[in-house]
C-alpha positions, 0 to 999 in steps of 0.5 A: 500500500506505502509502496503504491503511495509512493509511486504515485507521488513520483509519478504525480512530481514527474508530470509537474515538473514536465508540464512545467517545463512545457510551460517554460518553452516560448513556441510561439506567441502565445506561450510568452505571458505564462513563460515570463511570469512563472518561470525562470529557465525559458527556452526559445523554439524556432518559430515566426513572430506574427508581422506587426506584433512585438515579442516582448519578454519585459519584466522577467523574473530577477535572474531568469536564464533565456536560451534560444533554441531555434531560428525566430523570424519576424513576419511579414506584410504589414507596414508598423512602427512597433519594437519586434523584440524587448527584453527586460529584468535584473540579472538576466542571462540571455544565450542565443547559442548560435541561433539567428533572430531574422528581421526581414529588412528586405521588406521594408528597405527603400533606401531612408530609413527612419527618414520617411518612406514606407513605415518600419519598425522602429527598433528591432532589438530592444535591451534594458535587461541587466546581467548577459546577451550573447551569443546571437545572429541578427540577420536584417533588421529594418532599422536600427538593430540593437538599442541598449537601455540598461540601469545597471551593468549588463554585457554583450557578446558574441553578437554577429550583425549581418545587414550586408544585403541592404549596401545593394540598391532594390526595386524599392530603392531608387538605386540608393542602397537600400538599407539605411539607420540600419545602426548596430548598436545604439546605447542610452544606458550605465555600465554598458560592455560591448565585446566580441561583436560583428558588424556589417551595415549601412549606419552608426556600429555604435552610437552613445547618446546618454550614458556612463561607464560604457566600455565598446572592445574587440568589435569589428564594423564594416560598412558603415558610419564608424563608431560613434558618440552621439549625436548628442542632443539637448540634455545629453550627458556621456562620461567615462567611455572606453573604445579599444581593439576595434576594427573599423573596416571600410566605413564612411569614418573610423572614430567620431563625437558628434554634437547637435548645432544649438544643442545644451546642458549636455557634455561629453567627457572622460573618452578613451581610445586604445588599440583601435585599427581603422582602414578605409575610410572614406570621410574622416579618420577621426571627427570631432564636430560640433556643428552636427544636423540631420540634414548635414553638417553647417560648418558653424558649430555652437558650443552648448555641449562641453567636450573634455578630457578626449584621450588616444592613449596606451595602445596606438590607434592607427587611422589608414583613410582613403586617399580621398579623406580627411585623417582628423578633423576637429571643429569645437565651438568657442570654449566648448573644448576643454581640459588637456586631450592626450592624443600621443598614442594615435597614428594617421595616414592616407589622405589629406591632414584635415583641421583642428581648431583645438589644441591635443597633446602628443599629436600634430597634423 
């Protein structure tokens, strides 16, 4: 009779922790709601997002493990504006072991981006977790692919960013290339490790706008607008950053700081660079401006945003641009430069010397 009792309790302890762990597997959309409130070990399945819908796995349980099991796909046929993929909580670590979340830009690529045209969603990637991302291939994000929004420390790695299908022009286009914003990372956040990543796309492969204690290393970016802080805007304060041991491949500039014309109460301070390699790059080695609009630059840069303390120090940054290029280009506005900029560990060639209107230690064109 005992023995009977207990066979069933094993039994009765087997079916929960299997119905559990069922309910802890994301197949589609419809397990997201249980998996996020009750569970703390999901999985992800390869399945389709429904076009026009998020796969929002925000407020996790604090120290929640999430591993990507299968491709996922976000759909297409609707034209929306939505996030495809939020993710949020303390603590969370986040393996995508190799799996591929696909956006299928091509869908919505008609050469502007953010700036018009067809609708397209606005972020594909959107991280406020803190704890750990890795792991992942992100084919074709329709815009920006990754915006990282984190309050306390959170590290990626191993993130492989392939947009290269939109440097070619389609029938939506007009022979321009057809991606465009399609920025890798673009970071808002404290205490931000950006590490061992791989970049090919048509815009900013990282872009700081707000944020402390950001460290961005050993990533390579093709194709793109550079590595970038900013564009800084009203209210925008950046401080403490550290970018080194990248390599910054055939983009339109290798290391740039750029701040809104008429922008204020905003600054940038405290940037380190080491190690960093460039080649070819077709505008700029090394800009630092502050006339920035979208619409181009003015020439006339304002000084509402306070740029100090900018070093290419340890390691030597060697800067190769494209003969057609400017090797340094600097233009602060009157008195918005400050402190002493130690630029001894930064080496350029390639292509005309460019200007500087404020004076850097170690380093003259």
């Amino acid at each position: 009779m005992y023995a009977n009792a207990l066979v069933s309790l094993i039994a009765l302890a087997a079916l929960s922790h299997r119905v559990s762990a069922a309910g802890c597997t994301i197949a589609s959309l419809d397990d997201v709601a249980n998996a996020v409130k009750n569970c703390t070990a999901i999985t992800i399945s390869g399945f389709t997002v429904p076009a026009g819908q998020t796969f929002s796995m925000k407020n996790l349980k604090s120290g929640t493990t999430v591993t990507v099991a299968g491709n996922v796909t976000f759909g297409t046929g609707v034209f929306w504006s939505g996030n495809m993929f939020e993710l949020s909580g303390t603590n969370i670590t986040f393996d995508g072991q190799g799996n591929t979340f696909n956006g299928n830009g091509p869908f919505y690529w008609d050469g502007q981006g953010g700036n018009g045209g067809l609708t397209k969603p606005s972020k594909m990637m959107v991280i406020t977790s803190s704890g750990t991302f890795k792991n992942l291939n992100v084919l074709n994000s329709p815009t920006h692919a990754f915006s990282v929004g984190n309050s306390s420390p959170l590290t990626i790695s191993n993130i492989k960013l392939d947009n290269s299908l939109g440097a070619q022009p389609n029938s939506q286009s007009g022979g321009k290339a057809a991606g465009h914003n399609t920025d890798a990372f673009d970071v808002s956040a404290t205490g931000t490790t950006i590490t061992g990543c791989t970049v090919i796309n048509q815009d900013d492969c990282l872009a700081i706008n707000k944020g402390s204690n950001i460290v961005f290393s050993g990533n390579s970016c093709t194709g793109g607008h550079g590595v970038s802080i900013g564009s800084i805007k009203t209210g925008g304060n950046v401080q403490n950053v550290t970018i080194s041991n990248n390599k910054i491949i055939n983009n339109q500039n290798g290391l740039r700081i750029k701040t809104y014309v008429n922008a204020t109460d905003a600054s940038v301070k405290d940037v380190t660079y080491s190690g960093n390699t460039v080649t070819g790059a077709t505008d700029y080695g090394v800009i630092i401006e502050q006339d920035y609009t979208n619409e181009g630059a003015t020439g006339t840069p304002t000084n509402g945003v306070i740029v100090s303390n900018i070093n290419f120090v340890g390691t030597t940054n060697n800067v190769a641009v494209a003969s057609g290029a400017k090797e340094v280009f600097v233009l602060c506005g009157s008195g918005s430069c400050q402190g002493t900029w130690d630029w001894s560990a930064l080496k350029v060639s390639g292509g005309s010397k460019g200007s500087m209107n404020f004076a850097v230690k170690g380093f003259t064109l």
